[in-house]
PAZAPA-4460 file (N, C-alpha, C; in steps of 0.05 Angstrom, whole numbers, plus 32768, in hexadecimal, padded with zeros to 4 digits):
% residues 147
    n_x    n_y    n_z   ca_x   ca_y   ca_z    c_x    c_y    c_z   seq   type   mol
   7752   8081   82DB   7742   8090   82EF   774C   80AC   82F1     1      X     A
   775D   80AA   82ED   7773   80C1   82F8   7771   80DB   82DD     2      X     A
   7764   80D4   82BF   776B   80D9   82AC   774C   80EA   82AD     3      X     A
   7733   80DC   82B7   7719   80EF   82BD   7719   8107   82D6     4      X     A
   7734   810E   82E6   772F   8120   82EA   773D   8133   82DF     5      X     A
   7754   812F   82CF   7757   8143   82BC   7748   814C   82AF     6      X     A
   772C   8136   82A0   771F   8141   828F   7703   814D   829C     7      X     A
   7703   814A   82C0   76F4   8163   82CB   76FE   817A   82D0     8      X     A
   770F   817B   82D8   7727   8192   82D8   7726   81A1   82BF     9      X     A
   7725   8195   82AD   772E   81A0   8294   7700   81B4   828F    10      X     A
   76F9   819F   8293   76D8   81AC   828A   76D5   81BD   829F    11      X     A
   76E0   81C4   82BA   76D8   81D6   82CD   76F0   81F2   82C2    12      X     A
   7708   81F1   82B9   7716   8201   82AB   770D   8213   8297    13      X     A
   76FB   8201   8282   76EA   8203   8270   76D4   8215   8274    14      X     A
   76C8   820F   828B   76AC   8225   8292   76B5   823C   82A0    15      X     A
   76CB   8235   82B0   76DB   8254   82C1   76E3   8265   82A1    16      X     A
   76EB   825E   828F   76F7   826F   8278   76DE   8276   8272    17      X     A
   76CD   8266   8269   76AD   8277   8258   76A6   828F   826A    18      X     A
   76A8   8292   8285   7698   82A3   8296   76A4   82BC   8295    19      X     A
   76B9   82C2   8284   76C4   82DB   827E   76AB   82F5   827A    20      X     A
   76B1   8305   828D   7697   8315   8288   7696   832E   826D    21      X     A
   76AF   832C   8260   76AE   8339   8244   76A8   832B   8227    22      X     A
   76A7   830C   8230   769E   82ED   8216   7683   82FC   8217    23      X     A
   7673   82FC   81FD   7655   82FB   81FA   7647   82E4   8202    24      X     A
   762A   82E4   820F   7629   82C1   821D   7623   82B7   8201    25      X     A
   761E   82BD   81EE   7614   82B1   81D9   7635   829B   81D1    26      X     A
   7647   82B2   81DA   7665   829C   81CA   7668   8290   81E1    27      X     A
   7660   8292   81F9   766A   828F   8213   7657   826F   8216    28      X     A
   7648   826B   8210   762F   8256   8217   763D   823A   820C    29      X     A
   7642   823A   81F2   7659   8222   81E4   7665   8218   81FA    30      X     A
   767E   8228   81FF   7694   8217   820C   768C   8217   8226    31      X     A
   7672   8218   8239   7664   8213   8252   7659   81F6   8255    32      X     A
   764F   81F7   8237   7643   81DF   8236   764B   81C3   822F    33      X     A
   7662   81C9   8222   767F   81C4   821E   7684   81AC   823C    34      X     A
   768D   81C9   8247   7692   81B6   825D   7688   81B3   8273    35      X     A
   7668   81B0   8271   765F   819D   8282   765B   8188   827B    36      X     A
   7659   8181   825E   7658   8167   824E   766E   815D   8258    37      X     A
   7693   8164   8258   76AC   815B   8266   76A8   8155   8275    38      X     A
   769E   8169   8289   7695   815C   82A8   7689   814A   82AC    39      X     A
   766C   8144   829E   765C   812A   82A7   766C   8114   8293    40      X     A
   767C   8112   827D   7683   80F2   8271   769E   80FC   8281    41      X     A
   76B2   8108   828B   76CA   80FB   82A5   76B6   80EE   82B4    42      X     A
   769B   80F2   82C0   769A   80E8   82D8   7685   80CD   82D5    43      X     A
   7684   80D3   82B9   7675   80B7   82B4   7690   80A1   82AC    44      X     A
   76A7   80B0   82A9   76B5   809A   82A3   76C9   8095   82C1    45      X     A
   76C9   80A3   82D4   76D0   809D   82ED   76BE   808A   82F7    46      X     A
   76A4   8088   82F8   7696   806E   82FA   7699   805B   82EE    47      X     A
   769F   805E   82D5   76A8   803C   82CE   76BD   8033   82D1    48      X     A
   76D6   8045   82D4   76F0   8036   82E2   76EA   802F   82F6    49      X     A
   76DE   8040   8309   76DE   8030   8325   76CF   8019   8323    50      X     A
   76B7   801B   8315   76AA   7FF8   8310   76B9   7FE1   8305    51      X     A
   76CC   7FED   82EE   76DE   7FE1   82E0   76F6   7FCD   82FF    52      X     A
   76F9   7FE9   8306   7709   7FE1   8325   7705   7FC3   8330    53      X     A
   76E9   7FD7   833C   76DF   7FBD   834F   76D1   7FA9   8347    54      X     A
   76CE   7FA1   8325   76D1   7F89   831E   76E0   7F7B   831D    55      X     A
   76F7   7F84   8315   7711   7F72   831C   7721   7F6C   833A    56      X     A
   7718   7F78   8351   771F   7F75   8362   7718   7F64   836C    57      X     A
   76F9   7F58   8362   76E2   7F43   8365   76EA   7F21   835A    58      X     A
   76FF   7F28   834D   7706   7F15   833F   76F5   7F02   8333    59      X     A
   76E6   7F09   8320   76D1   7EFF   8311   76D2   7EF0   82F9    60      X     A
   76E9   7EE4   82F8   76F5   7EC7   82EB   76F7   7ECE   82CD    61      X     A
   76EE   7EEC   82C9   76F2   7EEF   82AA   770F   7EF3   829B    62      X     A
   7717   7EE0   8288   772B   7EDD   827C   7730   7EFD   8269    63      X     A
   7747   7F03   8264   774C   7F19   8251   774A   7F0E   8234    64      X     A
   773A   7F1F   821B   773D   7F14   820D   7757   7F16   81FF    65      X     A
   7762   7F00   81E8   7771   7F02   81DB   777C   7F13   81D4    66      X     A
   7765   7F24   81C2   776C   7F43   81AE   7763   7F59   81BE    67      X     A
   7762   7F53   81DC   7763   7F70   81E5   777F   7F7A   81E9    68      X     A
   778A   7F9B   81E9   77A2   7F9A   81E5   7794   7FBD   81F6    69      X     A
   77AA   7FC7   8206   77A5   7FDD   8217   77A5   7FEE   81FC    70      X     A
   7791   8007   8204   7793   8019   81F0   77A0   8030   81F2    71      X     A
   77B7   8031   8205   77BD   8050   8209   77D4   8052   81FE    72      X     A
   77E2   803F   81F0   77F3   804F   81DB   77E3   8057   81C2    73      X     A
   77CD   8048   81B8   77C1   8054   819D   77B1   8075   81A4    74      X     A
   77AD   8075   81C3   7799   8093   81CA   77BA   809E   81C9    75      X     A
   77CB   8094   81D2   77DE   80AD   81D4   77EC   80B2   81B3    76      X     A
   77E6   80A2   81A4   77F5   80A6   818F   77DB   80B9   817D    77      X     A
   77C1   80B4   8186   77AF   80C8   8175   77AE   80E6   8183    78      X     A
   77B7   80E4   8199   77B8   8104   81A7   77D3   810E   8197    79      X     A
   77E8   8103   8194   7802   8107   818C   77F3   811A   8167    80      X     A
   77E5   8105   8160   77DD   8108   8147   77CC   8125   8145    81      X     A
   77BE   8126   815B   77A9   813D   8157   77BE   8161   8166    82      X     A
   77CE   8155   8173   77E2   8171   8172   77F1   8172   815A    83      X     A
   77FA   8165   814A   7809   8163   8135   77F1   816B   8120    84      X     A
   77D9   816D   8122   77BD   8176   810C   77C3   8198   8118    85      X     A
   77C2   8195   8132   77BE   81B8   8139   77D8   81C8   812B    86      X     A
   77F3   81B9   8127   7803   81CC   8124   7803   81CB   8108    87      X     A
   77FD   81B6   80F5   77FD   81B6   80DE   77E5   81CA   80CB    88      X     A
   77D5   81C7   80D4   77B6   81D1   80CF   77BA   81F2   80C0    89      X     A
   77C9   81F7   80D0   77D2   821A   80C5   77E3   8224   80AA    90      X     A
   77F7   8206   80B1   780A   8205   809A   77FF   820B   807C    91      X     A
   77F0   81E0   807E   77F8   81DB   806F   77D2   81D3   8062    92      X     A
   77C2   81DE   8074   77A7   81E7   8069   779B   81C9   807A    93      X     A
   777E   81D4   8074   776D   81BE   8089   776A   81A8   8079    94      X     A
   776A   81A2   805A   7768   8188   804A   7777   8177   8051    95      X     A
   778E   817D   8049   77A9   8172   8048   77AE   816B   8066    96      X     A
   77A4   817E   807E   77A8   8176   809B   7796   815A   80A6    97      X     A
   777F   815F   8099   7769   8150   80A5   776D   8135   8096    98      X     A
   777A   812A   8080   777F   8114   8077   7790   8109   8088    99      X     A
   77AA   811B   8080   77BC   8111   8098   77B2   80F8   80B8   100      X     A
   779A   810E   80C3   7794   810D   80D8   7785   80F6   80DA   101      X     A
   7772   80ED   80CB   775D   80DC   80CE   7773   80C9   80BC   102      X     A
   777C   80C6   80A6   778B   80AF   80A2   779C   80AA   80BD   103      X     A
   77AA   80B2   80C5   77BE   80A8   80DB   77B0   809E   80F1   104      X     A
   7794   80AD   80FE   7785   80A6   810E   7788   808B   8109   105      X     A
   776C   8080   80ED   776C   806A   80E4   7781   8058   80EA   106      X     A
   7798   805E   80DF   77A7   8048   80E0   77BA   8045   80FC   107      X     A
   77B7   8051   810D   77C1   8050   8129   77B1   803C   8137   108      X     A
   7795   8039   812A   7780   8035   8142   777E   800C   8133   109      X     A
   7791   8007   811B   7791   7FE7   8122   7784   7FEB   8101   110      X     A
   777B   7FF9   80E9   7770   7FF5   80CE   7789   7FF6   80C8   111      X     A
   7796   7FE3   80B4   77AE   7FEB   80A1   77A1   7FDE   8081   112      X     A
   7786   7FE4   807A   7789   7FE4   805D   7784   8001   8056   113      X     A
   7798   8008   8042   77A1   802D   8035   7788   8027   8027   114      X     A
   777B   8018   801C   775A   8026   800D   774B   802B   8024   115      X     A
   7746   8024   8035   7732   8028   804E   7738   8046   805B   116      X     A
   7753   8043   805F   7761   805E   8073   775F   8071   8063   117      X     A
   775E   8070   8041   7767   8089   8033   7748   8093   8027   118      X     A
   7737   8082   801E   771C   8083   8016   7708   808D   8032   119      X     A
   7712   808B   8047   7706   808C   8060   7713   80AE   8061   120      X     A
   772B   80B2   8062   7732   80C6   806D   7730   80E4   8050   121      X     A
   7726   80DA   8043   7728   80ED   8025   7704   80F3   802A   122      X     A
   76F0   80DD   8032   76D5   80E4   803B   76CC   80ED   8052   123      X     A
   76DB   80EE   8060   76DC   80FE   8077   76E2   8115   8076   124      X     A
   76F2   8122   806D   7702   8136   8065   76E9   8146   804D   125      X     A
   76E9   8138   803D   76DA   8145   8027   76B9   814D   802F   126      X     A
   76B3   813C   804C   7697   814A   8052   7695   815B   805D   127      X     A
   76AE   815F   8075   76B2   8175   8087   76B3   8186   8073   128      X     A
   76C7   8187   8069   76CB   81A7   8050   76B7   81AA   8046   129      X     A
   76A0   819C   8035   7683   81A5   8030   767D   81AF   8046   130      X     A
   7670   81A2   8059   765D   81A5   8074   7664   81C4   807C   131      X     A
   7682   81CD   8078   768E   81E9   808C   768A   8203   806C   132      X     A
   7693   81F0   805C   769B   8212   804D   7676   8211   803C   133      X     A
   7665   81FA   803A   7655   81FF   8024   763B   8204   803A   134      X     A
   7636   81F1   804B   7620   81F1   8060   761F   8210   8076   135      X     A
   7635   820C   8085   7641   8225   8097   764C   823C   808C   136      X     A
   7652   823F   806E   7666   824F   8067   767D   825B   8076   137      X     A
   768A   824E   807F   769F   824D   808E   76C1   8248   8084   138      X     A
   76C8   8259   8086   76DF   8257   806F   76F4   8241   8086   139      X     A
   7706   8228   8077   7717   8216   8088   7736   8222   808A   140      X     A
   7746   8224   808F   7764   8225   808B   776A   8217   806B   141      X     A
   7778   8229   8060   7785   8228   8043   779F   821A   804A   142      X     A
   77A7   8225   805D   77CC   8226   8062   77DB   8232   8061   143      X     A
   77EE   8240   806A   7807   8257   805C   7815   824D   804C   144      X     A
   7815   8235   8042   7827   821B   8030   7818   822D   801D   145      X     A
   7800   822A   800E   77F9   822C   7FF0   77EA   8249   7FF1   146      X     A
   77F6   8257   8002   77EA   8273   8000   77D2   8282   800F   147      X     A
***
């Protein structure tokens, strides 16, 4: 519960920064919209903890399943993962970062076969790089590693 008003906090932060009166609204409009999207899914997800809440307070005889298992060490180990993409990304170029990233994702989140994680994370990787440099022409991070 506690975790959606950070992430209102964080979308009302978000629109106070866009309103800079020297941003063009054209660059300025993105990160507004940005975060009123933050704002409305925190507060759509503040309603379902509290439903979440006061279902269980209800005691409604539902057993836990087996293979449910809390997920906030795998969210904390993929946030861990995605600061470790931001600092790497510069280094050691966005290919080489973004495998990293989506393989580890993968396998944090409970997949441990290496053809799935690596075939998954090599086509992921290889559409974004089309999609940015061939679609957008958008040049990605090289790296300061290979020049």
């Amino acid at each position: 519960m506690a975790l959606s008003f950070v992430f209102m906090a964080f979308g009302a932060l978000v629109i106070l920064l866009s309103n800079d009166p020297e941003m063009p609204e054209m660059t300025a409009s993105f990160p507004r919209k940005l975060g009123v999207l933050l704002i409305l899914l925190s507060i759509l997800l503040l309603v379902f903890s509290l439903v979440g809440k006061k279902n269980q307070k209800n005691g409604n005889g539902e057993k836990k399943a087996k293979g449910d298992k809390p997920m906030r060490l795998p969210v904390l180990y993929c946030m861990i993962l995605m600061l470790i993409y931001c600092l790497i990304i510069e280094i050691i170029g966005y290919i080489a970062s973004t495998i990293f990233l989506v393989a580890g994702t993968i396998y944090v989140l409970g997949n441990r076969n290496l053809v799935v994680i690596f075939s998954v994370a090599l086509g992921i990787t290889f559409f974004i790089f089309v999609m940015f440099s061939k679609l957008f022409a958008i040049a990605l991070p090289t790296g300061s590693l290979w020049g």
